[in-house]
N, C-alpha and C positions, 0 to 999 in steps of 0.2 A: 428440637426444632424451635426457634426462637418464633416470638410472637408477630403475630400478622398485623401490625398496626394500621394503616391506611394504603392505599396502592400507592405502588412507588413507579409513577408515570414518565416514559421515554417518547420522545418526540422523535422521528425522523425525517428529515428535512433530505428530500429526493428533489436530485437534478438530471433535467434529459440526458437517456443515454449511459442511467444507474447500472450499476454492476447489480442484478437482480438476486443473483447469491446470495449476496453480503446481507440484502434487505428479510431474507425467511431464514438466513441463520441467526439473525437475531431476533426475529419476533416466537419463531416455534419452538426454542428451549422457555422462554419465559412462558408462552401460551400453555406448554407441559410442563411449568410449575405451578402453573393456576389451578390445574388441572386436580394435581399430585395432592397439593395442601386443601381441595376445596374452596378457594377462596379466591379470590382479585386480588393476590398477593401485587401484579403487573398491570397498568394500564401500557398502551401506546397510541401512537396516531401517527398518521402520514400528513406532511405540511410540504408545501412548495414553495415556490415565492411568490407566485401568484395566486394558489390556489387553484388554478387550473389542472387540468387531465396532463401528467409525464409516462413518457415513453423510457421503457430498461433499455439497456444497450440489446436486448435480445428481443426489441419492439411489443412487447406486452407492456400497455396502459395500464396506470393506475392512478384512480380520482382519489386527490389528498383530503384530508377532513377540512382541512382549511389554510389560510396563504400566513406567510414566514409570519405579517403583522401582526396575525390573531391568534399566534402562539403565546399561551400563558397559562400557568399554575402545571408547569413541568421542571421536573425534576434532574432528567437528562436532555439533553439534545445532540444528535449524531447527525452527521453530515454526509450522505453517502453521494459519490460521482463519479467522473471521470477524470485525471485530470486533468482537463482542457476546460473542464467546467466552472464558469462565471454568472454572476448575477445577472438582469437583464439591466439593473437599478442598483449598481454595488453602491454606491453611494449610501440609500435608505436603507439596502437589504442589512451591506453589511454593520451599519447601525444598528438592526434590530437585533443580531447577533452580540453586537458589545455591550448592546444594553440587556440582553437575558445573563447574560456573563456577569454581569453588574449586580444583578438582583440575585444569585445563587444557582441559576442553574449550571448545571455541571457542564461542558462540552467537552463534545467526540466527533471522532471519524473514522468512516472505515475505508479500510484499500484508497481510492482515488480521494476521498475526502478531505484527505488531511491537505489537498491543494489549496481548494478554496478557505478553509478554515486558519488558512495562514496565510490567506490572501487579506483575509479580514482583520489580522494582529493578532489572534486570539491564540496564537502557537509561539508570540514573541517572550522567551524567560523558560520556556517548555522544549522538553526532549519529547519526542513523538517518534510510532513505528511506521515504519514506511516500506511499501513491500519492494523485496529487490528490485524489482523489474520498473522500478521508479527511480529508484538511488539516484541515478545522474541527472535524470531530471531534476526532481527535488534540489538535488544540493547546487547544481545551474541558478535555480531560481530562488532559493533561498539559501545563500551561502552562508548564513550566519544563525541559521536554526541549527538546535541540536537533533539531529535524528540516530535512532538503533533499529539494527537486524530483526531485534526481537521480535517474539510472534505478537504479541500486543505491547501497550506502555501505559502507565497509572502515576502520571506524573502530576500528584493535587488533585486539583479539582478539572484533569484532560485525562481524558479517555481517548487511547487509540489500537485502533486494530490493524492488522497488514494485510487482511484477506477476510473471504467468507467464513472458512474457517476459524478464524482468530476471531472472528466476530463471537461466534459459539463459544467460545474459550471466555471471551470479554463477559457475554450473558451468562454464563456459569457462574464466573466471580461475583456478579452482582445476586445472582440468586442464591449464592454461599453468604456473602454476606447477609442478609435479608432473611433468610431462612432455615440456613445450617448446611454441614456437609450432609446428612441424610437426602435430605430432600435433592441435594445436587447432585450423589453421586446416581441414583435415581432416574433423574433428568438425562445422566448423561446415558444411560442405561436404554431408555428407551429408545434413544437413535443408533444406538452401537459408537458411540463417543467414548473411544478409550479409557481419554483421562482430561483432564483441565490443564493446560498448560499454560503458567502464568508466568509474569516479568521475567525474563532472565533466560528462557526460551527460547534460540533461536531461529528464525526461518531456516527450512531445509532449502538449498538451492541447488540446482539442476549444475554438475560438472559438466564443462565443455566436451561435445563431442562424447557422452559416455552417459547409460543408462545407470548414472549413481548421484548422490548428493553430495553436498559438500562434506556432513559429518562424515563420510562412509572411507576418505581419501586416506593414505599413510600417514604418518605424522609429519614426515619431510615436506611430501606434497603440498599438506593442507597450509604450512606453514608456507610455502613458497608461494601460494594461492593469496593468502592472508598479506603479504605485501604486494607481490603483483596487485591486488584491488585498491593498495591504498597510496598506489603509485600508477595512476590512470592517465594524470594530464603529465606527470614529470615520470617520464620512463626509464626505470631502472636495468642496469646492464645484467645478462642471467649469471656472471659470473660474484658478482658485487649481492647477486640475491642469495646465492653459493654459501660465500661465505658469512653470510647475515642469520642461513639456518645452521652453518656447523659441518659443511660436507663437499668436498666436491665438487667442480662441475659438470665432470665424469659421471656422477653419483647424483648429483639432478636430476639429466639428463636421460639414466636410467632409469627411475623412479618414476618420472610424468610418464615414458611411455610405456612404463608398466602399467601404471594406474590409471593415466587417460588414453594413451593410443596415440599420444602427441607428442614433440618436443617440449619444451617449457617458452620457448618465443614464438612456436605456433599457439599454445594455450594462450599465453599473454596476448598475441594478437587479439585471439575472439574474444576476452575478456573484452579489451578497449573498442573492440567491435562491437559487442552488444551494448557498454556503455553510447558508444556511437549513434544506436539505434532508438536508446529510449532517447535522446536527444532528438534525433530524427524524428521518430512520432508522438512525445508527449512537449516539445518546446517550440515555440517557433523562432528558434536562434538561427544565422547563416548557415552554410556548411563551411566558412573558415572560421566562427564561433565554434563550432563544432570539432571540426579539428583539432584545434586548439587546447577543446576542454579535452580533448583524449591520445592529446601527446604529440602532436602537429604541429609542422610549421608553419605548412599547407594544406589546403584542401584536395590538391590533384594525388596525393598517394593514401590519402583516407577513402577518398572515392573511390579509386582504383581497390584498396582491401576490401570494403562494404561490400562492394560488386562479387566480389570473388567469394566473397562470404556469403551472401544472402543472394545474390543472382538477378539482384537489381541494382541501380544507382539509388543513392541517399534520394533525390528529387522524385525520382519513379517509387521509390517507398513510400514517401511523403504522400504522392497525390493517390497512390493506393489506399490506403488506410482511409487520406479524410471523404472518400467513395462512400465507406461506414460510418463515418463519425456526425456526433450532432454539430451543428454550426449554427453559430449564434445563438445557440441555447434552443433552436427550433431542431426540430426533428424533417432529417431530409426525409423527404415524399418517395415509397418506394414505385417502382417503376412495373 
């Protein structure tokens, strides 16, 4: 076990409407390595931008030690949110951010975080992980960041995670570095945390229409999947994807509804469907923005798919969700 020098202090900087997951998968592995070694191997703290009382997306409060300005002599800082989530003061907030940047501390984010933490510049030159069910927003909004699939990213001096999970994964690494793998594998022991899963990792994602993940598909399939996603807004013909893997379109054909229960141009729809969706609830682009970004010419036959797909209209999605969501960084008043 390498030696305990001084606490190696993490700041998290909570925005209404946090993903409350994300925030106890990263403080309770550290909390049970403090535990483990006997010592304050970890500090943390909760900061906001004001310093005021934030509400999780699951309406449990929590009063931060102190506001974004009065953060100092930290080591990390993690940004956790939604991503709808904005300053109320981007102007000085996101100053206070380029200036801890400035002076060495390390920045992160987890799941929604990594929005605003590239709202701020601080993701500009940086590949960051961004959890699927973001992709199309993110890359909407920052078309010119680097983002990957992976379960986390350690790209310099940015720390990023794609989930609650990955968050644990993220704390593990910093408590392997810091104190050895004894002590980590330990840590990961006491919650029934398999294993540490670091860079290069990829997020499991939910196949269309079918109780399996992406790694679990044929190699054909997965391979047909692999472009279908990266042919979203420019749509590919399923014969031209055919011969792109090597096989058929006969031999496609039977293979998606072997392994999904679909066609391959019913899968490829829901794909650009769901890309549809996080556009839908995480951007506030048009619905011919929208379209567009998912292979459109128009908006009247994305409409028409959405619908058929999810059993609303894009618009009726829209004003569904923001029913839940925070606005304007205040917490709607429940009823």
């Amino acid at each position: 076990m390498n030696e305990v020098n001084k606490s190696t202090t993490l700041a998290f900087l909570i925005y209404p409407g946090f993903p409350m997951a994300c925030l106890t998968s990263a403080i309770e592995p550290l909390r049970a390595a403090n535990e483990i070694v006997g010592q304050k191997a970890f500090a943390w703290q909760l900061i906001s931008e004001t310093g005021g009382r934030v509400s999780s997306s699951a309406e449990v409060g929590f009063d931060p030690d102190h506001a974004l300005e009065a953060a100092d002599n930290v080591d990390y800082l993690f940004l956790l949110s939604s991503p709808q989530s904005k300053f109320e003061r981007p102007k000085a907030s996101e100053g206070h951010l380029r200036r801890l940047a400035r002076h060495g501390v390390k920045m992160g984010a987890i799941s929604g975080g990594v929005f605003p933490l590239a709202r701020s510049g601080l993701l500009s030159g940086y590949k960051c992980s961004v959890h699927w069910c973001y992709e199309a927003a993110f890359a909407a909004e920052f078309p010119d960041h680097a983002m990957t699939g992976d379960v986390i990213n350690i790209d310099k001096n940015r720390y990023t995670a794609s989930g609650a999970a990955a968050a644990f994964d993220l704390m593990l690494h910093l408590i392997d570095e810091k104190l050895g793998q004894e002590v980590t594998t330990e840590v990961a022991c006491w919650f029934q945390h398999p294993l540490m899963r670091g860079a290069g990792v990829r997020q499991k994602t939910p196949t269309v229409g079918k109780k399996s993940t992406s790694d679990m598909l044929p190699p054909v399939v997965a391979q047909a999947v692999e472009i279908f996603a990266s042919r979203i807004a420019d749509p590919i013909a399923i014969e031209d994807v055919a011969k792109a893997v090597g096989v058929s379109s006969r031999r496609i054909e039977r293979s998606f509804k072997q392994a999904t229960g679909q066609s391959p141009s019913h899968y490829y729809r829901a794909l650009r469907m769901n890309a549809a969706r996080q556009l839908v609830l995480y951007s506030k682009d048009t619905m011919i923005e929208i379209a567009n970004a998912v292979g459109y010419c128009s908006a009247a036959p994305m409409i028409r798919h959405y619908k058929q797909s999810f059993g609303l209209s894009p618009s009726e999605d829209r004003k569904t969700i923001n029913i839940f969501r925070v606005e304007n960084n205040s917490a709607i008043p429940s009823t």
